[in-house]
N, C-alpha and C positions, 0 to 999 in steps of 0.2 A: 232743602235749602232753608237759611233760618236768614230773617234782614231784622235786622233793628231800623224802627222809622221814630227820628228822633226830635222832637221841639215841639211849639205851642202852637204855629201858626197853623189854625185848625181845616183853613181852605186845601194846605199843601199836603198836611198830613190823610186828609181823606185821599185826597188825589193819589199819593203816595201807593196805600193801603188800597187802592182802585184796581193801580194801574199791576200790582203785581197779582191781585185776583184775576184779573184781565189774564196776564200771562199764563196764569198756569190753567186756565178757562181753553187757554188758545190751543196750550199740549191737549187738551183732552174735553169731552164733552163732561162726561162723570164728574163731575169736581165739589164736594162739598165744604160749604164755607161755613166754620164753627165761630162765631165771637164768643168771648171770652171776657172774664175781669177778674184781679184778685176775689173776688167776692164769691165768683160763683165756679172759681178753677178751684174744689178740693182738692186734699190729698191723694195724692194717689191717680186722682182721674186724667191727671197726662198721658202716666203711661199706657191707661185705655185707650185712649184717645189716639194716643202715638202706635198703637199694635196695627200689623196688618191683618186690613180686613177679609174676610171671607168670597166678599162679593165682589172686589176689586174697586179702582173707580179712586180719584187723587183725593185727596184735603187739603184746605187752608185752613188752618187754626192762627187767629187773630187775638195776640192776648192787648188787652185796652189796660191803660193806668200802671203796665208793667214796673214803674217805680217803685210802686207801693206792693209787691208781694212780699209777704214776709219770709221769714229763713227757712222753711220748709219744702215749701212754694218756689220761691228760688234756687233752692237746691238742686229741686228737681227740674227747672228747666236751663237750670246751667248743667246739668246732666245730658240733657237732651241736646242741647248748643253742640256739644263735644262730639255725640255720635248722634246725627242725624238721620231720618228715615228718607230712601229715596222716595218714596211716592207721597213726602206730604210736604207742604209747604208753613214754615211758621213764621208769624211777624210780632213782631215786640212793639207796641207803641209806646215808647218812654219818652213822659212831657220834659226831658233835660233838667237842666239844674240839677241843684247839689243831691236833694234826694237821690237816694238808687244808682248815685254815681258809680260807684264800684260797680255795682252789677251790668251796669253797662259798658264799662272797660272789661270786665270779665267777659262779658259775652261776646265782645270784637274781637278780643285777645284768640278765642275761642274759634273763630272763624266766621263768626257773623257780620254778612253785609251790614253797611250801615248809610241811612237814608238822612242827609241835614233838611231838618224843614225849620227854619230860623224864625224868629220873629219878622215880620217888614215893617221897621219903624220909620224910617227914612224915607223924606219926600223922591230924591232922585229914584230908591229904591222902587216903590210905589208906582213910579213911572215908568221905568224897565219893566215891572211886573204888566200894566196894562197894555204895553206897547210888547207886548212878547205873549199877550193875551188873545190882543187881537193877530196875528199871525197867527198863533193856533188854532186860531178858529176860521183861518183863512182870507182875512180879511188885512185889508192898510189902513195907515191911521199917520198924518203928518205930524209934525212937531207941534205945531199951535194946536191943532183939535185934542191932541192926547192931552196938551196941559190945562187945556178946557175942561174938556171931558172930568177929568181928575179933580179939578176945582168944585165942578158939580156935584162927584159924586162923595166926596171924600177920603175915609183912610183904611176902612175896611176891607179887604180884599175880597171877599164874599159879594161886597156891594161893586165893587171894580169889577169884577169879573162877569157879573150878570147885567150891568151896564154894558160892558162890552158886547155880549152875547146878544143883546136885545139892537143894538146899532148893527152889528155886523149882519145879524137876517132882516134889521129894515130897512138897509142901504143897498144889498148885495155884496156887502165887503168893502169897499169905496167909501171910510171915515171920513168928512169934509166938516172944514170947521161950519158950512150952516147946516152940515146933518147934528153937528154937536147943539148950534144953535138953539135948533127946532127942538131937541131934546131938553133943552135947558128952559124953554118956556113955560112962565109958571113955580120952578121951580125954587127962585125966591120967596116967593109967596106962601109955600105949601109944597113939603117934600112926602115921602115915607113914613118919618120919624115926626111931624106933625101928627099925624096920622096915629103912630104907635104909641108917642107920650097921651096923646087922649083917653085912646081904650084901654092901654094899663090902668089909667089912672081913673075907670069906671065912666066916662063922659060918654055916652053912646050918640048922644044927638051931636054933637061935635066933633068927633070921630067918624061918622055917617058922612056929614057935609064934607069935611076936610079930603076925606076919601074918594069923594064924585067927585068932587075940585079939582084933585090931583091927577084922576082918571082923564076930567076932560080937557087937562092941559097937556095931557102928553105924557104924564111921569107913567115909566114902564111898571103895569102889574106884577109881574118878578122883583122890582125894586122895591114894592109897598109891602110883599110880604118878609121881605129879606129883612125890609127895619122891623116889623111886627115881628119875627123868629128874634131878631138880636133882643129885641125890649124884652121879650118873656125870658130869653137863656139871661140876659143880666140879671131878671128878677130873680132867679135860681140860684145865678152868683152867690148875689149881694145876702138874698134870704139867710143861706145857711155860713156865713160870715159875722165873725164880732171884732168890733173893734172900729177906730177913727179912719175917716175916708185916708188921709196918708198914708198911713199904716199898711193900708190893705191894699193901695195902690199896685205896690210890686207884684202883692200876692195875686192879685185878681187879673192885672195886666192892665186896668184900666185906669184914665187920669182919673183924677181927687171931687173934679168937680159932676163926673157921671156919675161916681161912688156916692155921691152927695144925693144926686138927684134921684140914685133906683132905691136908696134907702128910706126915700121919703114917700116913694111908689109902691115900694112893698109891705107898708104898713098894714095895706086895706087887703091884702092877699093871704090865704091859707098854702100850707104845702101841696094839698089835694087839687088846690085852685092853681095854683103852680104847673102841676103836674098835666091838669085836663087842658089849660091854655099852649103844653108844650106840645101835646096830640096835635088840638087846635091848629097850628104853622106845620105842622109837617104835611098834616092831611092837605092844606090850602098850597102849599110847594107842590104837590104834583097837579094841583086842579090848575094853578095859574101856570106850571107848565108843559098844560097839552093834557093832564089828564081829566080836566073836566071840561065842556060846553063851554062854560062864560066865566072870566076870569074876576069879572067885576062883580057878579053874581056868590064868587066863591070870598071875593075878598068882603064883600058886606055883611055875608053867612059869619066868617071869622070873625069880626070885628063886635059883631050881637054874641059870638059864643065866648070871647076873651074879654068882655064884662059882664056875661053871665058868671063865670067862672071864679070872676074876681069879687061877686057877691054872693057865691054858695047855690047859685040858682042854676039850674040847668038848662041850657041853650037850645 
């Protein structure tokens, strides 16, 4: 089976790309999951990759940035689209737009599933999304709390979504606008992104403070590190980008005046300092969820290592 999972919105396309390792997890225990990128799929190594094996046992091969392979590369897996192997599963993540358009009309043509993961630019949309959030996770949520909720948290889906997740286990499911309330205390004051514009921007003692502030009003651990991961994936953006915040608007998907702002953030940053601060948020995601002891302990660790990082100095 081949799916193409198609668009930028990066929450839905993992989800996407989850739920169908999930499935083919679920046929069988053996299942190995290969990622992939134009970069590092040679020639030729599809059809390795695609033989069956010796030992048995399914695969997932996940090609990432599938836009951008070139005509060789493409060839061969518009080859593979056509005649598929039953015991492996393949997924195309193509970010849409006009790049690779052909190749992803070829490849539906061809017989490939295809998965929309749209942008969510729209406030109403935004609000279906977190009101169809919390359901999934079992939980309700009225009409005022959702549009509370959403005023808190913003426009990010990544940040919706762990907002929701963090109310639904510490209500029991049961969204009230003064569980939304309670949640929002403080939160004028001092968000995440307080928090994350400081330590990008090398302030550690201000960053420190801002951080306990925000801990002891209520703002969820999951939410301080989601702003800290968005601040550094922006810096990554913006880093390897030239040109005037407009300009780059479309390209990057972000408004003119955050383009403004990580470019002025990423002056004091090297690529390598880039690279160690992106570790940094990933390692601190699983500590603040569930995988370490102290969640506040993990996000103060981060916060000393993502201006270490941004000074060349090691944390």
């Amino acid at each position: 089976m081949v799916t193409v999972v198609v668009g930028d919105e990066e929450l839905l396309v993992e989800r996407a790309v989850g739920e169908i390792v999930g499935e083919a997890r679920r046929r069988g225990d053996d299942v190995e999951v290969v990622e992939l990128t134009p970069g590092t799929l040679e020639p030729g190594k599809l059809v390795e990759l695609t033989s069956p094996s010796l030992f048995g046992g399914g695969k997932v091969l996940v090609i990432r940035a599938a836009q951008d392979l070139g005509k060789d590369l493409a060839g061969e897996v518009g080859a593979y689209v056509k005649n598929p192997a039953d015991d492996i599963v393949m997924v195309l993540v193509h970010a849409g737009g006009v790049k690779g358009k052909g190749l992803l009309e070829a490849w539906v043509k061809a017989g490939a599933r295809k998965i929309t993961c749209p942008k969510v630019t729209k406030a109403g949309e935004r609000l279906d999304f977190l009101r169809s959030e919390v359901r999934r996770l079992g939980g309700s949520i009225g009409a005022t709390a959702a549009q509370q909720l959403l005023d808190a948290v913003g426009t990010d889906l990544r940040e919706i979504a762990a907002a929701c997740n963090q109310l639904v286990s510490d209500t029991g499911g049961k969204i009230t606008d003064a569980a939304v309330a309670r949640y929002h205390r403080g939160r004028a004051e001092v968000s995440g992104f307080t928090v994350a514009d400081a330590a990008v921007e090398g302030r550690l003692g201000e960053a420190l403070e801002q951080l306990r502030w925000a801990l002891s009003t209520g703002v969820a651990a999951v939410l301080i590190n989601s702003a800290l991961a968005q601040g550094v994936r922006g810096l990554a953006k913006v880093g390897g980008a030239r040109g005037k915040s407009f300009a780059l608007a479309k390209e990057l998907g972000m408004p003119p005046w955050k383009i403004e702002r990580l470019q002025k953030q990423v002056r004091g940053w090297s690529p390598d300092g880039i690279a160690r601060a992106l570790v940094v948020v990933a390692e601190t995601d699983q500590a603040v969820k569930g995988g370490g002891a102290d969640p506040g302990y993990a996000l103060e660790r981060a916060v000393h290592e993502i201006v270490a990082a941004r000074s060349g100095r090691r944390g």
